[in-house]
VOLO-217673 format. One record per residue: x, y, z of N, C-alpha, C in turn; residue number from 1; residue in three letters. Coordinates in Angstrom, 1 decimal, padded with zeros to 4 digits. Atoms other than C-alpha are relative to their C-alpha. Layout:
# residues N
nx  ny  nz  cax  cay  caz  cx  cy  cz  resi  resn
X  Y  Z  X  Y  Z  X  Y  Z  NUM  ALA
...
# end
This chain:
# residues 240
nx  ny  nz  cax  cay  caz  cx  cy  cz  resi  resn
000.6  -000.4  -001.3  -034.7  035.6  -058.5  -001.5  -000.5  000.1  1  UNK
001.2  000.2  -000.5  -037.4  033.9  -056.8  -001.0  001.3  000.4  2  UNK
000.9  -000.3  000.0  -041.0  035.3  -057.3  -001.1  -000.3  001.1  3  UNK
000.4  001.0  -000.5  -042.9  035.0  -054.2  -001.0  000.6  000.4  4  UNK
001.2  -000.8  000.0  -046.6  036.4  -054.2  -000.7  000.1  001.4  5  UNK
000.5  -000.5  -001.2  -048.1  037.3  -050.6  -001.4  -000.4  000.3  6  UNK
001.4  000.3  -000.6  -051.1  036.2  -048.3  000.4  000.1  001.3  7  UNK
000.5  000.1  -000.5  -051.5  037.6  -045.8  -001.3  -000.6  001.0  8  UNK
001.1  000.4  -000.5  -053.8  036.0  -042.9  -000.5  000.3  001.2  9  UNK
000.4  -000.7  -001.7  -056.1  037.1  -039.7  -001.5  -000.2  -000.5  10  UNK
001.2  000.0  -000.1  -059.1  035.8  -038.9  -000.5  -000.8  -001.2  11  UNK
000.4  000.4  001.0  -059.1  033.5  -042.0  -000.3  000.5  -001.3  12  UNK
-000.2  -000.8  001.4  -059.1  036.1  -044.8  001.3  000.5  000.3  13  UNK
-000.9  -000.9  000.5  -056.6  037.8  -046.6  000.0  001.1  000.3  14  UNK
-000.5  -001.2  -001.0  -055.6  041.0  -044.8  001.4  000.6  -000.7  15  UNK
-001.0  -000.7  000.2  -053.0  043.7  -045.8  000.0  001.0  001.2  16  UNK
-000.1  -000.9  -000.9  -051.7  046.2  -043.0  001.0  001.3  -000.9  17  UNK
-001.1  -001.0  000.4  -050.0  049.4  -043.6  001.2  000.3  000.7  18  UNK
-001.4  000.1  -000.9  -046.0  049.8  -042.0  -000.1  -001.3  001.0  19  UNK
000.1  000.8  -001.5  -047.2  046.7  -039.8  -001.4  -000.1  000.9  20  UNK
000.6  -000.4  -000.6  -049.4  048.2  -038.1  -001.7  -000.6  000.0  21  UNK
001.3  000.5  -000.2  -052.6  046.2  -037.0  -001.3  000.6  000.2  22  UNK
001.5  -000.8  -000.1  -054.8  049.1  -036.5  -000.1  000.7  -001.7  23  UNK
000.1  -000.1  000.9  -054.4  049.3  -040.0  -000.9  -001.1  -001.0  24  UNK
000.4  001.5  000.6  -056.1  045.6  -041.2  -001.0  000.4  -000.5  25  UNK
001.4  -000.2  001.2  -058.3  045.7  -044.5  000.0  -001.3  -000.5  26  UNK
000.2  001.2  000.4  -059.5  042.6  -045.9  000.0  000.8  -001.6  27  UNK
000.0  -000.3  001.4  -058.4  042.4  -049.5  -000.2  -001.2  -000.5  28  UNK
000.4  001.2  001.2  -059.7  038.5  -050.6  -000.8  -000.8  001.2  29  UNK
000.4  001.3  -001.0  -061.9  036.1  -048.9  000.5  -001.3  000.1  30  UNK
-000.1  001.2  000.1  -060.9  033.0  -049.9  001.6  -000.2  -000.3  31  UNK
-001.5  000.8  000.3  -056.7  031.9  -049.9  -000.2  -000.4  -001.2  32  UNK
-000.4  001.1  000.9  -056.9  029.5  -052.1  -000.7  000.4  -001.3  33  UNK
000.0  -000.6  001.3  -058.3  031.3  -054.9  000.6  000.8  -000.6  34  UNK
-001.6  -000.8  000.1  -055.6  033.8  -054.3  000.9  -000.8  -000.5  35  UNK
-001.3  001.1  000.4  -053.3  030.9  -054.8  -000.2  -000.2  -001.2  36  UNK
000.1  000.7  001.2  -054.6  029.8  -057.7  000.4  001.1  -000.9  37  UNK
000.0  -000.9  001.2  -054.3  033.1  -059.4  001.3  000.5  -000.3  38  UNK
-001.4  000.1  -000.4  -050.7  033.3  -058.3  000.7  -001.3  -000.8  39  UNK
-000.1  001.3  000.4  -050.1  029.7  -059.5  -000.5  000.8  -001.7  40  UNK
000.5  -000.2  001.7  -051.8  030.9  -063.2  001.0  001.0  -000.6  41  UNK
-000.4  -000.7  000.5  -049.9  033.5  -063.5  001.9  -000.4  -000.4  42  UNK
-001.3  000.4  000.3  -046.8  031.8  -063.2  001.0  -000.5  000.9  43  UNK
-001.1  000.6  -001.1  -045.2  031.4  -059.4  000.2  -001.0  000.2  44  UNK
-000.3  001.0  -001.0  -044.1  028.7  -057.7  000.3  000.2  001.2  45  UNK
-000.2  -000.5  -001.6  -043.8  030.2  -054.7  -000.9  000.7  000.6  46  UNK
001.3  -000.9  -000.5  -046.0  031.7  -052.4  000.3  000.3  001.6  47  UNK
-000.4  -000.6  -001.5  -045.3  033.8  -048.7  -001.4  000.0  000.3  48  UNK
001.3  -000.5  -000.7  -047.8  033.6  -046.2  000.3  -000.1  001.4  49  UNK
000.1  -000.1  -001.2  -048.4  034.9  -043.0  -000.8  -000.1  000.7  50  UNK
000.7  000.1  -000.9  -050.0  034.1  -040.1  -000.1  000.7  000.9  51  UNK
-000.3  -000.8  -000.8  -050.8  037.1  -038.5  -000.7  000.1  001.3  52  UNK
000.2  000.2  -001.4  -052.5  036.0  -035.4  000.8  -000.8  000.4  53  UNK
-001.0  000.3  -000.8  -049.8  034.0  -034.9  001.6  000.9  000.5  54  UNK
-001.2  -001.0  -000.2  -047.2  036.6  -035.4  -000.3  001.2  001.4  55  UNK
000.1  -001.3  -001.5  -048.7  039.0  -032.8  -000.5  -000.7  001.5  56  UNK
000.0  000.8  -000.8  -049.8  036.3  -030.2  000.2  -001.3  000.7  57  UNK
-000.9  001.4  000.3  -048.0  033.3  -031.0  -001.1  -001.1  -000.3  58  UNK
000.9  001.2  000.1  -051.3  031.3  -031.6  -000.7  -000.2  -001.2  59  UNK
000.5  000.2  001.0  -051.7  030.0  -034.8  -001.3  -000.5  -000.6  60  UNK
001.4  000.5  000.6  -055.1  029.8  -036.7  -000.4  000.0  -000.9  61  UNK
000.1  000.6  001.7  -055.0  029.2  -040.2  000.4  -000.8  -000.2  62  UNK
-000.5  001.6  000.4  -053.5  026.0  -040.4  -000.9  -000.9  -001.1  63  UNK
000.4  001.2  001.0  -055.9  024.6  -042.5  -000.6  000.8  -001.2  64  UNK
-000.5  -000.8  000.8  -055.6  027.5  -044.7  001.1  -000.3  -000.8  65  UNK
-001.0  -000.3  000.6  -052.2  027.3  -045.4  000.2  -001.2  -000.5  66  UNK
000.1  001.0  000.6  -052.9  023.6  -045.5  -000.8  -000.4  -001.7  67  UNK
001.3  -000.2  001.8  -055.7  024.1  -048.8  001.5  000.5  -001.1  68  UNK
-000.5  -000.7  000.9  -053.3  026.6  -050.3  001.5  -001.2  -000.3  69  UNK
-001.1  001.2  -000.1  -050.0  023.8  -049.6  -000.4  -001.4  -001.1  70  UNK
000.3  001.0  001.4  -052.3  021.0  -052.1  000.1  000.2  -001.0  71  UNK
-000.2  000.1  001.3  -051.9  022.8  -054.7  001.2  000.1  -000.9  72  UNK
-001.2  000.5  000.8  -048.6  022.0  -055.6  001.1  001.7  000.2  73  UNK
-000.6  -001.5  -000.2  -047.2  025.9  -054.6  001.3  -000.3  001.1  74  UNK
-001.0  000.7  -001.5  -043.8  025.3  -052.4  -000.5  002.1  000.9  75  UNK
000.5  -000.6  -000.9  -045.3  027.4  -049.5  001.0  000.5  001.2  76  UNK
-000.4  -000.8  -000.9  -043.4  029.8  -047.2  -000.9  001.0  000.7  77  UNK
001.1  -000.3  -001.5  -044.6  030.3  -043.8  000.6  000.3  001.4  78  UNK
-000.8  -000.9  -001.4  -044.0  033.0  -040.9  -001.5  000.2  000.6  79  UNK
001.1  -000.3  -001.0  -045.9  033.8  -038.0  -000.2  -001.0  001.2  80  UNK
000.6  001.0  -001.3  -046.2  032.3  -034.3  001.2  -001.0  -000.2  81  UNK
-000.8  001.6  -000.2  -043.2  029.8  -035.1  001.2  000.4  001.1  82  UNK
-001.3  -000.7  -001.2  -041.3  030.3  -031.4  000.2  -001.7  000.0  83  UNK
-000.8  001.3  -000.8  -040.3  026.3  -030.8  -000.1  -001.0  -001.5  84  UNK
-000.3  001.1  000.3  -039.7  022.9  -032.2  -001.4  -000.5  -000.6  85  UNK
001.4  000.1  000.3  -043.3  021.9  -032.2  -000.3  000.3  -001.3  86  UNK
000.5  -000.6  000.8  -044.0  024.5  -034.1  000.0  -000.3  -001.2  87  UNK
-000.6  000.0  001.3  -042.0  023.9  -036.9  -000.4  -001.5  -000.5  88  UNK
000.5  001.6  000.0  -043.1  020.1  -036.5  -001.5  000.1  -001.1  89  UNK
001.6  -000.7  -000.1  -046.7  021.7  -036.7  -000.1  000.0  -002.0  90  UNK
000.0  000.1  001.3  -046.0  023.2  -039.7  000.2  -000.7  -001.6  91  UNK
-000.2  000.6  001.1  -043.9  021.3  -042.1  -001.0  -001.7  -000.6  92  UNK
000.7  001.7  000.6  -046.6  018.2  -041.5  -001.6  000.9  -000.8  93  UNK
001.0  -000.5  001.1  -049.1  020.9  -043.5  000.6  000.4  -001.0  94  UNK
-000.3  -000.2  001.7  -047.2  020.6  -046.5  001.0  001.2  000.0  95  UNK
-001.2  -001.4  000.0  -044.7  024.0  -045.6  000.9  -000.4  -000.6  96  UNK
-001.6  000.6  000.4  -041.5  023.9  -047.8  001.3  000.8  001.0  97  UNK
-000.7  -000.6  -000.8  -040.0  026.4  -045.6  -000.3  001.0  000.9  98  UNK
000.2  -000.7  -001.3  -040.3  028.2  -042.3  000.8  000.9  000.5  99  UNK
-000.7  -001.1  -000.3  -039.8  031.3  -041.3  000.0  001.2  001.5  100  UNK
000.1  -000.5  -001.9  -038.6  032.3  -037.7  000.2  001.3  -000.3  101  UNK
-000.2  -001.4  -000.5  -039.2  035.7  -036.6  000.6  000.7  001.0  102  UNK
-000.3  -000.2  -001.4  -039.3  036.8  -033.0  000.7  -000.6  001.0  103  UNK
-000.5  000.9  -000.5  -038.1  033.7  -031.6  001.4  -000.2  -000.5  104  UNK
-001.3  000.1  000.3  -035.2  034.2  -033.7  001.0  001.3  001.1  105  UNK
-000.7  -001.2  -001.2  -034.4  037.3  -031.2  000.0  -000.6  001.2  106  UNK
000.4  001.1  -001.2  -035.8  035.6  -028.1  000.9  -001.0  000.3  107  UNK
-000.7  001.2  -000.3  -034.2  032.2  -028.5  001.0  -000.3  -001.2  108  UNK
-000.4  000.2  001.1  -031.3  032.1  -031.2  000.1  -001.3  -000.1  109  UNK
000.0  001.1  000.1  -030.8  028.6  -030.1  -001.1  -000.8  -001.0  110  UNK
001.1  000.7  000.6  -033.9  027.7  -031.7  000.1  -000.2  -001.5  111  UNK
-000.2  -000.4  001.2  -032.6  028.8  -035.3  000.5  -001.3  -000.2  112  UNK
-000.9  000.6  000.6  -029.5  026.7  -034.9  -000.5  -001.4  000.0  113  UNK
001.1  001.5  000.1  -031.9  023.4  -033.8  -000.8  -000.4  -001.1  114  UNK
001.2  -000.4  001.5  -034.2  024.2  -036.3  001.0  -000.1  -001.5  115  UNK
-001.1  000.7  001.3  -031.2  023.6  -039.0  000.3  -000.9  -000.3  116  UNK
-001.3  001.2  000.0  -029.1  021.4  -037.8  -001.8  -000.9  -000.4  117  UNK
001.1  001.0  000.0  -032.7  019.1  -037.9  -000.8  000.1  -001.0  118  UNK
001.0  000.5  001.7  -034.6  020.2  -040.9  001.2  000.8  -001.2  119  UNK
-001.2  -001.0  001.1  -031.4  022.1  -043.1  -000.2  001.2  000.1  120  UNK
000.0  -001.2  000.1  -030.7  025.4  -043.8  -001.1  000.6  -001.0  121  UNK
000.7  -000.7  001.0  -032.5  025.7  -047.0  -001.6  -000.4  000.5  122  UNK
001.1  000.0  -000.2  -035.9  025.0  -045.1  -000.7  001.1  000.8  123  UNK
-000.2  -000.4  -001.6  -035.3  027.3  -042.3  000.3  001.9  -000.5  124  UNK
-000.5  -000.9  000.2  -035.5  031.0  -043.2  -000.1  001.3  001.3  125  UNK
-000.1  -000.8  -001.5  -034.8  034.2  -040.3  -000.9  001.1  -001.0  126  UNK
000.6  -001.4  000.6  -037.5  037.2  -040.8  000.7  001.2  000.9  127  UNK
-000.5  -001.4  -000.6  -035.7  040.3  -040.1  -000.8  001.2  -000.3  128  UNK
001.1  -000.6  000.4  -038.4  042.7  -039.9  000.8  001.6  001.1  129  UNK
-001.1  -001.0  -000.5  -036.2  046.5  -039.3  -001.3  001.7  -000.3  130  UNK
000.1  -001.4  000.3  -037.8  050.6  -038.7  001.0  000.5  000.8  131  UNK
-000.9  -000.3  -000.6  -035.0  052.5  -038.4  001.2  -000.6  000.1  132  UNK
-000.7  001.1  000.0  -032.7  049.9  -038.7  000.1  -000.9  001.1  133  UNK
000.3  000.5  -001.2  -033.8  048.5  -035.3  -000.7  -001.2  -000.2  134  UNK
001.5  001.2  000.4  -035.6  044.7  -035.7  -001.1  000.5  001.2  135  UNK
001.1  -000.1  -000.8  -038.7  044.7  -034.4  -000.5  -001.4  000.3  136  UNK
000.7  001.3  -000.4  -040.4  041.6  -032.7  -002.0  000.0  000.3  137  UNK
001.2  000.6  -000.2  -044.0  040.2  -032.0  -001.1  001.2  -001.1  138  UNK
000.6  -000.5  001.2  -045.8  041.1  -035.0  000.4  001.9  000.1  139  UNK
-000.6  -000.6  -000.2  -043.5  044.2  -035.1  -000.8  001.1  000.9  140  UNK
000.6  -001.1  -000.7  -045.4  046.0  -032.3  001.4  000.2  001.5  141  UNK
-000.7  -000.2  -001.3  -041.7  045.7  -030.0  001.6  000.0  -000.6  142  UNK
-001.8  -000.4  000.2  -038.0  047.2  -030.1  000.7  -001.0  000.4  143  UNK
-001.1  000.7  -001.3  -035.6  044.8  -029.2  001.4  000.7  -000.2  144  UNK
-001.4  -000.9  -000.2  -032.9  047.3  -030.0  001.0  -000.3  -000.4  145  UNK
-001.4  000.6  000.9  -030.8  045.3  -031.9  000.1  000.5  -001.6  146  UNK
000.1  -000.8  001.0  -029.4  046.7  -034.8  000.3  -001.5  -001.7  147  UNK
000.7  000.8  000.8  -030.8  044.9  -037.8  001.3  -000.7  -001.2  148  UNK
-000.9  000.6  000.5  -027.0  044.0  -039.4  000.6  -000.6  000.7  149  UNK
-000.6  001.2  -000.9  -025.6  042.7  -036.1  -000.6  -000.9  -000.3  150  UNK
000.4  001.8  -000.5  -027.8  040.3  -035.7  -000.3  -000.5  -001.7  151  UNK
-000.6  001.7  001.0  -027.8  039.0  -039.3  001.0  -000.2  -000.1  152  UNK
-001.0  001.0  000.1  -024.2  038.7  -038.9  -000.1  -000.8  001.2  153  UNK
-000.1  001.0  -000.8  -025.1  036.9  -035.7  -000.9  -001.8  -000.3  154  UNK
001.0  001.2  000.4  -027.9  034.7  -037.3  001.3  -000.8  -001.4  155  UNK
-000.6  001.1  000.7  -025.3  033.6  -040.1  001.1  -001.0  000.3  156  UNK
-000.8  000.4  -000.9  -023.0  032.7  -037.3  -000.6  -001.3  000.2  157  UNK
000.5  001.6  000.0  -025.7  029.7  -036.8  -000.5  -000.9  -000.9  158  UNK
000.1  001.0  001.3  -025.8  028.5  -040.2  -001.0  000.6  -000.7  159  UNK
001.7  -000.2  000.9  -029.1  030.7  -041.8  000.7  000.6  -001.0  160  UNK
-000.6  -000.3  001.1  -028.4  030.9  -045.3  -001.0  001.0  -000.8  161  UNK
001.1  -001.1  001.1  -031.7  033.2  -046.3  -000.6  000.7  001.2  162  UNK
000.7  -000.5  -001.1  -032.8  035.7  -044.3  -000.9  001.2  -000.7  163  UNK
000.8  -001.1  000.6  -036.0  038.1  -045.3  -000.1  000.9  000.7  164  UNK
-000.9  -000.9  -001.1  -035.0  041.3  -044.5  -002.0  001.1  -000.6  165  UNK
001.4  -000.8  000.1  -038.8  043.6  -044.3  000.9  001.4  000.4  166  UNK
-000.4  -000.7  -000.2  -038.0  047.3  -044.0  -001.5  000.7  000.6  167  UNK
001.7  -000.4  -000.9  -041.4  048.4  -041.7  -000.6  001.4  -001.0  168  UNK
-000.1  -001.6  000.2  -041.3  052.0  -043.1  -000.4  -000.6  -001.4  169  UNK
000.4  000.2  001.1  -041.8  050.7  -046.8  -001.4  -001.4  000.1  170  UNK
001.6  001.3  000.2  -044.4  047.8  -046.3  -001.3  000.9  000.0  171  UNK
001.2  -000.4  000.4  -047.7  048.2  -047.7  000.1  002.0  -000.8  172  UNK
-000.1  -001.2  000.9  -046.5  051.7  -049.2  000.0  000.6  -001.4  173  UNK
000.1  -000.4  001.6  -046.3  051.3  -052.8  001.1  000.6  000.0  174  UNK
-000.6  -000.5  000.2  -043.2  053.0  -052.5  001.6  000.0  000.0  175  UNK
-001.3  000.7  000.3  -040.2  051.0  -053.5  000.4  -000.8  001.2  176  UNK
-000.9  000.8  -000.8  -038.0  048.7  -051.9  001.0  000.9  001.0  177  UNK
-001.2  -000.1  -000.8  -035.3  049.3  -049.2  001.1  -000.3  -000.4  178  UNK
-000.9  000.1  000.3  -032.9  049.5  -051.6  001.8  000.3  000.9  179  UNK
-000.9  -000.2  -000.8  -030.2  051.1  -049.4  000.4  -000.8  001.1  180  UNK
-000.3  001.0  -000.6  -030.8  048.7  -046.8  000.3  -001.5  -000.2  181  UNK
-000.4  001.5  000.3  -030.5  045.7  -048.5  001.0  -000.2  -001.1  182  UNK
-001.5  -000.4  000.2  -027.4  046.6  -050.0  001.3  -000.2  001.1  183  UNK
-001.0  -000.1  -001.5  -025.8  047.3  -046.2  000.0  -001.6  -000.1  184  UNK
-000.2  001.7  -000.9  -027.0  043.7  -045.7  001.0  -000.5  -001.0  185  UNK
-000.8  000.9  000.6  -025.5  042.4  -048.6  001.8  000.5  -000.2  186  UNK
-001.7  -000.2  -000.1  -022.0  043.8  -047.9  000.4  -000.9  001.9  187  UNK
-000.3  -000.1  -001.2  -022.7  042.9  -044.2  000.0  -002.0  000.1  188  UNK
-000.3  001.4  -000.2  -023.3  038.9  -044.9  000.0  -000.4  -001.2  189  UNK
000.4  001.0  001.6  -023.5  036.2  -047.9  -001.0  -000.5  000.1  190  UNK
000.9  001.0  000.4  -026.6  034.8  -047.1  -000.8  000.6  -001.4  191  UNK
001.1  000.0  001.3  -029.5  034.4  -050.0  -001.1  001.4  001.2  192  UNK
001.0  -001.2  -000.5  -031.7  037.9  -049.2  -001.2  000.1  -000.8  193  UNK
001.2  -000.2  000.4  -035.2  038.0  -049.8  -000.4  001.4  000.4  194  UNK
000.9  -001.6  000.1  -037.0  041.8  -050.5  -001.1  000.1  000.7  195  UNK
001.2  -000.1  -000.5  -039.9  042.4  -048.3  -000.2  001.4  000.2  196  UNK
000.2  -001.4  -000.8  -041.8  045.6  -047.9  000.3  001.1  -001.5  197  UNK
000.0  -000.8  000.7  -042.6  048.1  -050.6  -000.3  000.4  -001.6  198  UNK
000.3  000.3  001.5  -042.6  046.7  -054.0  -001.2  000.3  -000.8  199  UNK
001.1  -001.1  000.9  -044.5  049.2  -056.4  -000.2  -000.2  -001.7  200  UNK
-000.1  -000.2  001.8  -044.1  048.5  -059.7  000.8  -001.6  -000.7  201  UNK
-000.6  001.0  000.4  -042.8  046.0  -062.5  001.5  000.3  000.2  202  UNK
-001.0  -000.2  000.7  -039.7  047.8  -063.2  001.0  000.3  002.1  203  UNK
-000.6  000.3  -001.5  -038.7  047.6  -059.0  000.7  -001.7  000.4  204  UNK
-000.2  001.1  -000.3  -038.8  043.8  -059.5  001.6  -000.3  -001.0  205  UNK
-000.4  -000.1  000.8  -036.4  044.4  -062.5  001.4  000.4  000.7  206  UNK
-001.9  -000.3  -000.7  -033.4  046.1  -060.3  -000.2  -000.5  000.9  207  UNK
-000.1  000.7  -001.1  -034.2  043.9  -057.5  000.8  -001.3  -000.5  208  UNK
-000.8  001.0  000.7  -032.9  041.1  -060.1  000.9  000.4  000.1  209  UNK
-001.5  000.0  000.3  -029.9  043.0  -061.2  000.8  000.7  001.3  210  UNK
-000.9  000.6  -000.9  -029.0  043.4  -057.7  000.1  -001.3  000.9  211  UNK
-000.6  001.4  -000.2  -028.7  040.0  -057.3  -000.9  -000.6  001.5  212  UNK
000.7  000.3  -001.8  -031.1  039.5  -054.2  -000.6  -002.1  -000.7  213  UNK
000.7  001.3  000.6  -032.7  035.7  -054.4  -001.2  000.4  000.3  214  UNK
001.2  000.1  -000.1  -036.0  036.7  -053.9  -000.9  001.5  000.5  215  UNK
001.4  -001.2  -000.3  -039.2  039.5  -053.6  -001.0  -000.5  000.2  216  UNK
001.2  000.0  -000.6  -041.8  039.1  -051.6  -001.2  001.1  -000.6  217  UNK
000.5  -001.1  000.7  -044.7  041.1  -053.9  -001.4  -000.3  001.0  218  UNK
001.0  000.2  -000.7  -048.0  041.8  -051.5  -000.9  001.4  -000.5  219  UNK
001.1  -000.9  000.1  -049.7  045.2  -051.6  -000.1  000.5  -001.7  220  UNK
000.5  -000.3  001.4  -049.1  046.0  -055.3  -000.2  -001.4  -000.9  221  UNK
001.0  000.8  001.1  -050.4  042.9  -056.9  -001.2  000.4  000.5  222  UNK
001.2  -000.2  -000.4  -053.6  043.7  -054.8  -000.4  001.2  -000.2  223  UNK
000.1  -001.4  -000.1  -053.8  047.3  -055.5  000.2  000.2  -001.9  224  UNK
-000.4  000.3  001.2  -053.3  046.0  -059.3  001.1  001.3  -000.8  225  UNK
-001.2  -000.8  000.2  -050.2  048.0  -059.5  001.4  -000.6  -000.9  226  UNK
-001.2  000.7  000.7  -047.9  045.3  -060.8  -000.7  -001.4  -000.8  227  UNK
000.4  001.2  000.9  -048.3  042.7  -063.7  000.7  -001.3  000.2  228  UNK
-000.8  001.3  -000.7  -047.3  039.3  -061.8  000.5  -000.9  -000.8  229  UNK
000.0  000.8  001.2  -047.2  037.3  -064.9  001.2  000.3  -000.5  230  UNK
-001.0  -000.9  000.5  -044.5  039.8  -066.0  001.5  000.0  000.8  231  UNK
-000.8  000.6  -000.7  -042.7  039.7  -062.9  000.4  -000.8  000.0  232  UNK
-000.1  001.1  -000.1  -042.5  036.4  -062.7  001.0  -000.3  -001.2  233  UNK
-000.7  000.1  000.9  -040.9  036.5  -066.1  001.3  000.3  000.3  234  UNK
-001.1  -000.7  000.0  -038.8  039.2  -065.1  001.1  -000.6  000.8  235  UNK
-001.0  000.6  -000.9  -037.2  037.6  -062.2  000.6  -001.3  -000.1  236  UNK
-001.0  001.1  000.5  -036.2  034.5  -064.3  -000.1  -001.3  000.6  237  UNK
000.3  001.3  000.4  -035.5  030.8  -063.2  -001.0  000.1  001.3  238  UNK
000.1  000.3  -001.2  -038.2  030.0  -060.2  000.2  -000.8  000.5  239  UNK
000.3  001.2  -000.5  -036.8  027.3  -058.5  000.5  000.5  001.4  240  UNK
# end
């Protein structure tokens, strides 16, 4: 199980929200790429990062953020603001190894299956970001009323083989995973499921392996020095 350490972004620092919620934004690093580096020491290869003024207005403005943190050899996963073609252009020429549609995956499903068929599946990940089991869209401040297993069995219908499933209600809580839901999912499709949202401890990353998920997104408890990354990273085995 891929290990994949968290950066938040808004306004050029590192930022954590609580459930989502933007009237929640605390700056917890100034500088990315020292973040990265300490992520990178400890052992990942992987690294999530968001663009949260692109996720709530579509207009991205860390690009040359995610570009610093993308030199240093980290394969970089990146959501926020990606609604078109461009976008994804945009991104993968700053070094992105994989992109991850959100809103626009509700909006325009066409754009998913474009966005495959043209860069592969395995570059191309769907964020399913669920309270209540309802997705939510534009930096989850909107219902679209869809219920959050239809549509990933509609999203594997157009070929998405990883989809990160956020449970709103556990993010930034310290208080486990959405184990029950990401269970449903994994009865409800085959793709590769990434954990987002909740992760409190070492021993959460530990049954997140032995149920078989590909991947945990870890953000508010490494910063809250709640979890030993180094450890993680062990725990969850090969990173590639």
């Amino acid at each position: 199980m891929i290990i994949l350490p968290a950066i938040d972004l808004k306004d050029g620092a590192v930022v954590r929200l609580y459930k989502g919620s933007f009237d929640t934004v605390h700056q917890v690093a100034t500088d990315p790429v020292t973040v990265a580096r300490a992520f990178q020491e400890a052992g990942a290869t992987w690294i999530h990062m968001v663009d949260l003024d692109g996720a709530r207005d579509g207009v991205r403005r860390n690009a040359q953020l995610v570009q610093a943190v993308a030199t240093l050899g980290l394969q970089v996963e990146l959501g926020g603001g990606i609604r078109s073609m461009e976008d994804l252009k945009a991104v993968f020429a700053l070094g992105v190894t994989r992109a991850v549609i959100g809103s626009a995956a509700v909006s325009n499903p066409e754009l998913v299956a474009q966005a495959i068929a043209t860069y592969g599946a395995d570059r191309i990940a769907v964020g399913i970001d669920a309270r209540d089991g309802k997705v939510k869209t534009a930096g989850w401040e909107v219902d679209s009323g869809l219920d959050y297993l239809d549509f990933a069995r509609q999203m594997e219908r157009l070929g998405v083989k990883i989809i990160i499933f956020t449970d709103i209600e556990t993010d930034g809580m310290l208080s486990g995973p959405s184990f029950g839901r990401l269970q449903q999912l994994q009865k409800a499709v085959s793709c590769q499921l990434i954990a987002s949202g909740g992760v409190s401890c070492n021993q959460d990353i530990v049954d997140l392996e032995r149920m078989g998920v590909y991947g945990a997104i870890i953000g508010k408890a490494y910063y809250a020095g709640a979890i030993d990354l180094a450890q993680a990273v062990k725990d969850g085995g090969a990173q590639c």
